[in-house]
C-alpha positions in Angstrom: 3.1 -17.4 -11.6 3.5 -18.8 -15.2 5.6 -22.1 -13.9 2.5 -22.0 -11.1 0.0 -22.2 -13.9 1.5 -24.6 -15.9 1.7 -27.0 -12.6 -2.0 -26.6 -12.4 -2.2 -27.7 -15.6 -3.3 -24.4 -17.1 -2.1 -23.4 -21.0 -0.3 -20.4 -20.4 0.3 -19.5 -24.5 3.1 -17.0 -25.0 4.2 -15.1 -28.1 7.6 -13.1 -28.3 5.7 -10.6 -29.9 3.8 -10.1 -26.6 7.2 -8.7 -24.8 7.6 -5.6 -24.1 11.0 -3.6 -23.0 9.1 -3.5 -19.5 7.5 -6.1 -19.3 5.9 -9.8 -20.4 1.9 -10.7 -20.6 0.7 -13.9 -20.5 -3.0 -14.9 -21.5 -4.8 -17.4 -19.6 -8.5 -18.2 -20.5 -11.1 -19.1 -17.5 -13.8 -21.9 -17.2 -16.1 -20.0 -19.1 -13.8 -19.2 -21.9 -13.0 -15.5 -21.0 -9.7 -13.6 -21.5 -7.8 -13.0 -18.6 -4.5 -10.9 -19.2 -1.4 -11.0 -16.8 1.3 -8.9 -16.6 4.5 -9.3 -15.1 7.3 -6.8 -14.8 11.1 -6.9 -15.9 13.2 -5.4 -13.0 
């Protein structure tokens, strides 16, 4: 979704300190400026 993002030419700002052992969120902001929080799993 990220690369998806990026294409659309979204920021998609990412911080190691974000990652989690199960896990990586990504933080995307809307039109209107509000926080919109994705998650996606580590299999």
């Amino acid at each position: 979704m990220m690369a998806w993002l990026e294409a659309a030419g979204i920021g998609v700002p990412t911080k190691a300190e974000w990652n989690a052992e199960v896990g990586k969120p990504v933080r995307i902001y809307d039109s209107e400026g509000s926080l919109i929080k994705l998650w996606q799993l580590i299999q």
